[in-house]
N, C-alpha and C positions, 0 to 999 in steps of 0.2 A: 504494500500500500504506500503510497506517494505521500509527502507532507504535507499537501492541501488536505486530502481526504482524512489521513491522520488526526489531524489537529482539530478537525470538527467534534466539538463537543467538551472538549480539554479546558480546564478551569484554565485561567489567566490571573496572577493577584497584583500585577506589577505590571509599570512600564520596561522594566526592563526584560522581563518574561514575555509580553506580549511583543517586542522587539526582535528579541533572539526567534520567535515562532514564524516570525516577517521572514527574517535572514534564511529561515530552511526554506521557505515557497521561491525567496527572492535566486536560492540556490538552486531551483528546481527550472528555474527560467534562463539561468546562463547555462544547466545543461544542454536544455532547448535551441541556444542560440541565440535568447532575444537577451536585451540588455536587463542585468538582473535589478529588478524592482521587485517584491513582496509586498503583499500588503495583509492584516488580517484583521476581521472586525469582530469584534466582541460586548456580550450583551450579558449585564447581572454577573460578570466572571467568568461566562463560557463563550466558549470561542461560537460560532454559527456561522462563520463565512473565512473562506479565502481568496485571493487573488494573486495571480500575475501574470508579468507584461508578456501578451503576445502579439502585438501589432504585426509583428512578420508574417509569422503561420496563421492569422485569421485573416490576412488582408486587410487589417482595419485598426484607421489612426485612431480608432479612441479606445483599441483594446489594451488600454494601463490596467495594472494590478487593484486601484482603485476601485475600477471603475467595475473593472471583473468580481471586486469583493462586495461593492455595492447589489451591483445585481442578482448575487447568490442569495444575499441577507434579506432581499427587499423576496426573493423569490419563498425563502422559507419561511420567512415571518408573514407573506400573503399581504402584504402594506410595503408602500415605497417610501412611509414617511418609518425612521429609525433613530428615532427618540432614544434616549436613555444605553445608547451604542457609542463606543470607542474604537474608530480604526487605527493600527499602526501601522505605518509604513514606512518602508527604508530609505525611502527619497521625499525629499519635499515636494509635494502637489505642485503639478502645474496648474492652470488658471481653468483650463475643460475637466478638471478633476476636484477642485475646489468648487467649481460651479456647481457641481452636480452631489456633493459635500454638503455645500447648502441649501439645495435642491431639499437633502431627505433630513433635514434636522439635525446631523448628528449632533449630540452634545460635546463629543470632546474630539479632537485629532492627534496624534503623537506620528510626530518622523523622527527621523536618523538624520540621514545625510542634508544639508543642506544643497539646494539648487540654485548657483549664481548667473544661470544664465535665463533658464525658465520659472524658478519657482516664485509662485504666488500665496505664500504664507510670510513673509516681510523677507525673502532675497530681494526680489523681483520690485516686485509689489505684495499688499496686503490684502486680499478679496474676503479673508475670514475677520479684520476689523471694521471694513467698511461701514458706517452708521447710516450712512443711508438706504442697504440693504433690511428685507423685514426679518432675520434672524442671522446670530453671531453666534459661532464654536468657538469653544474654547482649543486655542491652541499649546504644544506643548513640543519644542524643537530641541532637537538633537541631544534625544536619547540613541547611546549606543554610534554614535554619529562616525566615530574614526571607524569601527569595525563596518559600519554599513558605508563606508565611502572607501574602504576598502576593498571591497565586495565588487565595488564601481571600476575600480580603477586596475584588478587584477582582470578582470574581465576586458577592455579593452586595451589592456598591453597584451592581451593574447590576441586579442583581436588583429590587433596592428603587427602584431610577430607575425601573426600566417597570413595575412594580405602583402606584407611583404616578400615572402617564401613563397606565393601563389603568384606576384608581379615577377619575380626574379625565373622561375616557372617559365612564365609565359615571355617575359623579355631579356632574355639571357645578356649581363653587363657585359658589353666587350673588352680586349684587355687595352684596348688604347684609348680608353674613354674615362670619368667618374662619375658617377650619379650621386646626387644628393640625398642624404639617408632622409627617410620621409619623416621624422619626427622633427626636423626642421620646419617644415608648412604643418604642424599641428595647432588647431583652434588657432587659426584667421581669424581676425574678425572682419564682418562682411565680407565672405567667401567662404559661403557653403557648399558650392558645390560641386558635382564630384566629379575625382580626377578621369580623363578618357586616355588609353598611352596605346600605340602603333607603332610596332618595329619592321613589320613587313613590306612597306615601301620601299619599289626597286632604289630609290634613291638613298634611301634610310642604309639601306647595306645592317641592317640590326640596331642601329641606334634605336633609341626608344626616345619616341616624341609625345612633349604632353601636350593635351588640349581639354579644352572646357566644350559642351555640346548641349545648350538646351533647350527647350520651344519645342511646339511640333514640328517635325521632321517634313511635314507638308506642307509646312508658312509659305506664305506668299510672299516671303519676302526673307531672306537672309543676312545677317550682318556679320563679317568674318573682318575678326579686329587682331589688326597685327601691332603689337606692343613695340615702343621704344628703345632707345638706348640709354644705360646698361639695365634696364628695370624686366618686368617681365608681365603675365597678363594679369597678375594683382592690379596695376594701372589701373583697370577697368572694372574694380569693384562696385564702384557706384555709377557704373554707365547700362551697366548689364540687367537691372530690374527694370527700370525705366524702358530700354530694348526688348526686354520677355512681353512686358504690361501692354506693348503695342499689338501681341499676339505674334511676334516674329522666332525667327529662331536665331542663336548666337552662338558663334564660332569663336573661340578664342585660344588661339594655341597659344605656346612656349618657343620660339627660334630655337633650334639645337646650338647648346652652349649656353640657356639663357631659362631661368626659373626651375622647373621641375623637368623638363627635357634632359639626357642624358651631355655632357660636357667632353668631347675630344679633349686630348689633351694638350694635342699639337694645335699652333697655331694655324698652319699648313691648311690641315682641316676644313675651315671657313672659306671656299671660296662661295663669293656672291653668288654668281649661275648657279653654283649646287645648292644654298639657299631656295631661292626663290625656283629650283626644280623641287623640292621636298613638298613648296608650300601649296604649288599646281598639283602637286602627285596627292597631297591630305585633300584639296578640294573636288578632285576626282571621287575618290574612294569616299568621300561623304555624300558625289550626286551634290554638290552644293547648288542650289539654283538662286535664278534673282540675285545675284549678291550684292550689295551694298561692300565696298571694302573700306575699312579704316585705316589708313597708316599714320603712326604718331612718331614724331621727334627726327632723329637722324637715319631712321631706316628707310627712311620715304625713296631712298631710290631701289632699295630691294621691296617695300610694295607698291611703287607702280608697275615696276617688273610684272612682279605679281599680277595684279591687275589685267597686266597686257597679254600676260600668258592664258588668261582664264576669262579673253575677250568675250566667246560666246555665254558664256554664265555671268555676265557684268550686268550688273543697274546701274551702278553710279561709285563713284570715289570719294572719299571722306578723308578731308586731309586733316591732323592737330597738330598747331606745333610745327609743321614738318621744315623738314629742313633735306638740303644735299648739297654740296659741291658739284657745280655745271662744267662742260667742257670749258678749259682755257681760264677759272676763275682759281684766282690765286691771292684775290684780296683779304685782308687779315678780318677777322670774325669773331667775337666772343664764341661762339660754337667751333669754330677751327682750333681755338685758344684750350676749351674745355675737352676736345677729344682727342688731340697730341697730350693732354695732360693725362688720359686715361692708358695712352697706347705706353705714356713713358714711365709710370707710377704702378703697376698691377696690384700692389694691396693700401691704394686710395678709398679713403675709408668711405663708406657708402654713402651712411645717412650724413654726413654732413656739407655731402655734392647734392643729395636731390631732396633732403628733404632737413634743411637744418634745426626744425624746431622740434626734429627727433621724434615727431606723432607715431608714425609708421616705420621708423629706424632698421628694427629685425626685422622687417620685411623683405628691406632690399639687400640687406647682408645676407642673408640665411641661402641663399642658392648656392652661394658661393663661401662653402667653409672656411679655403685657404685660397693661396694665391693658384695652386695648382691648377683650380678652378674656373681659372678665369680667362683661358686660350681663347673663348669666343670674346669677351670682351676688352680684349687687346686687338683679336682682330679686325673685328666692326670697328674698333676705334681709329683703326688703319685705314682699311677702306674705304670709311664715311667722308674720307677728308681726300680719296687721289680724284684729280684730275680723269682720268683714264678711268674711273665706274661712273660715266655720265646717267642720271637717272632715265627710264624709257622712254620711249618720242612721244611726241604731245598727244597725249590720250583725248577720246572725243566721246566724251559721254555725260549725261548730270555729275557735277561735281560740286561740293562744299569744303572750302577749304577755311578754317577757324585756325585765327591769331590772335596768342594769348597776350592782352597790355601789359599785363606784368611778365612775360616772358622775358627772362634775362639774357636768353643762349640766339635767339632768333626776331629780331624788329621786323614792325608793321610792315616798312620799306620793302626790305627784304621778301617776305613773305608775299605781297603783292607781286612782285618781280617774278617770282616763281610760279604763282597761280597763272599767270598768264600766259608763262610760257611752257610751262607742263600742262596744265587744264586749262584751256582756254573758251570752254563751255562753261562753264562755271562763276563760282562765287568768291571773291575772300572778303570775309568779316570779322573784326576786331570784337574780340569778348572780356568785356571788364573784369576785371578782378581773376582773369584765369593767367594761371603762371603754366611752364612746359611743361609740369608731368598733370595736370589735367586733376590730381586726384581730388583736392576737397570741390569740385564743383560737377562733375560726370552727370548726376541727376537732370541739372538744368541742360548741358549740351546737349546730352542724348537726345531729349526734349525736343531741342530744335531741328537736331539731324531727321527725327523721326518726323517732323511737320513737314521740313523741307524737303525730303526725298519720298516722302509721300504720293503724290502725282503721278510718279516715275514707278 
């Protein structure tokens, strides 16, 4: 007999009794698979319900342990109001589990662990003080709280042990390459979601390339955004909901040598052409249609490349920021200035080239462990700046090209110069308060990308 069915009927005289009985259901649920939560409600001293999480195996977001113990207790007591009941659980209530908490009266609630990202018993917010609600539980937090957050945290370090013994599987590290150990990009914030990786691209040769993939697969519309220099598709954290909300789909890889994509070790490695052959060969094997392309900062000549290569699936261009070195220009630049300083420096410390008020700091360090690392971004820093990689002939399709006023590395002037004579269908417009790497404002541009290419 299992510890849910066990425990029905079992006297409780403690929070710490009714806690440890959580822990064995909670235990019952990371054999399952799912994230181990437990819950157990009890009534006059005896247990009469359990719970836990099976959102996986039932298909269904609101199957928490909660919510499983609610519906057992309301089923055998014949009443969905459960008065004079106390559930424990090992995690602190989310806000759909609290609702429904208050929903049946209980009188009291006891957790474990606390929840700093979702819970709604006072991490988050507080739904069981609320006074403008018509009844309050009594709350009582973090009984047992290390041993049930342990519980948490053994479970997915396992987790993350065999997702990476299951990528390493499927994308065998090659021996002239590094990949970055994945506990480096643990809990983003704002960047949920989940990694996609392809090594089987004739161009890839087994590299392992990451990308971001989401929207329906049959949108009408695609947005394939190719990140900057030295940053990666974190950039586009806050561009990318705003781009879902339109109903579209969005594509955001990683450049090989650059984020969570696998890192050559040689400089050699990076030429341009094999780039922008990797990025046509992902857009193929995705079917990308409609595409909208984004190129940001100093890579704008490996994506119009891009662009040019993947003419018949083009909608339109999307320039930020961008920047390149034209045939014959040899005039001195604050952006010429800053990527001779990258090509000649390889352990120039991240955050305080692209993001000096250190918000986002381990974000842009974390790809790149050591200097080892960093072969592609010595080489883009090379080639961004020769003469001899002129970016591709004047493309002729909707285009929006966005310059940021407070861009330090790329002026209005500048910018204008270029729109013209690379996209000369198109638009350049100055955006207030937007500096080169785009990040605290993505919301608002996307916004406009999404109105302005709309038509199209």
């Amino acid at each position: 007999m299992d510890a849910e069915q066990s425990l029905i009927g079992q006297a409780c005289s403690s929070d710490e009794q009714g806690m440890r009985m959580a822990l064995a259901v909670a235990q019952e649920a990371a054999q399952a698979g799912e994230i181990p939560v437990g819950a157990v409600l009890v009534r006059q001293g005896r247990v009469i319900a359990t719970g836990r999480n099976a959102p996986i195996a039932q298909h269904d977001p609101t199957a928490h342990a909660e919510i499983a113990a609610l519906r057992e207790a309301a089923r055998r007591l014949g009443n969905y109001r459960l008065d004079q009941c106390t559930l424990y659980v090992t995690l602190e209530p989310c806000a759909m589990c609290a609702g429904a908490m208050l929903h049946a009266r209980l009188t009291r609630v006891v957790f474990g662990a606390a929840d700093d990202k979702t819970g709604a018993a006072g991490s988050v917010l507080n739904l069981f003080a609320e006074p403008r609600l018509n009844h309050q539980t009594e709350i009582a937090g973090g009984v047992l709280a290390e041993e049930c957050g342990e519980a948490l945290s053994t479970f997915f370090r396992a987790r993350r042990k065999q997702q990476r013994a299951d990528s390493l599987a499927a994308h065998p590290l090659r021996d002239d390459a590094l990949r970055t150990p994945d506990k480096a990009f643990a809990d983003w914030p704002d960047y949920p979601w989940q990694p996609h990786f392809v090594s089987n691209l004739p161009a890839l040769q087994g590299l392992r390339l990451h990308y971001l993939d989401e929207g329906p697969r049959d949108a009408p519309r695609t947005w394939l955004l190719l990140h900057g220099f030295p940053v990666w598709s974190y950039v586009f954290r806050q561009m990318i909901p705003t781009l879902l909300a339109a109903g579209d789909r969005v594509v955001a890889p990683d450049w090989i040598g650059f984020g969570k994509s696998d890192k050559p070790k040689k400089e050699a490695a990076h030429a341009p052409a094999w780039h922008v052959r990797v990025m046509h060969e992902l857009v193929q094997r995705l079917d990308l249609r409609n595409v909208v392309l984004a190129s940001h900062g100093a890579t704008l000549a490996l994506g119009l490349s891009v662009a040019q290569a993947i003419a018949p699936r083009r909608a339109g261009v999307w320039v930020l920021n961008g920047w390149s070195a034209l045939e014959g220009d040899v005039s001195p630049s604050p952006m010429h200035d800053w990527l001779a300083l990258w090509a000649r420096k390889p352990r120039l410390e991240m955050a305080a080239q692209i993001d000096p008020n250190r918000v986002t700091s381990t974000a842009w360090s974390a790809p790149f462990p050591d200097a080892g690392y960093r072969a592609g971004v010595r080489a883009l820093a090379t080639f961004s700046t020769l003469s001899s990689l002129p970016p591709a002939n004047p493309i002729a399709c909707p285009s929006l090209w966005m310059a940021g006023a407070e861009d330090a590395l790329v002026d209005l002037v500048r910018a204008q110069g270029l729109q013209k004579q690379l996209l000369p269908q198109g638009r350049c417009i100055e955006v207030a308060a937007l500096d080169h790497f785009i990040s605290g404002h993505g919301a608002d541009v996307a916004k406009r990308a999404v109105e302005y290419f709309t038509p199209f």
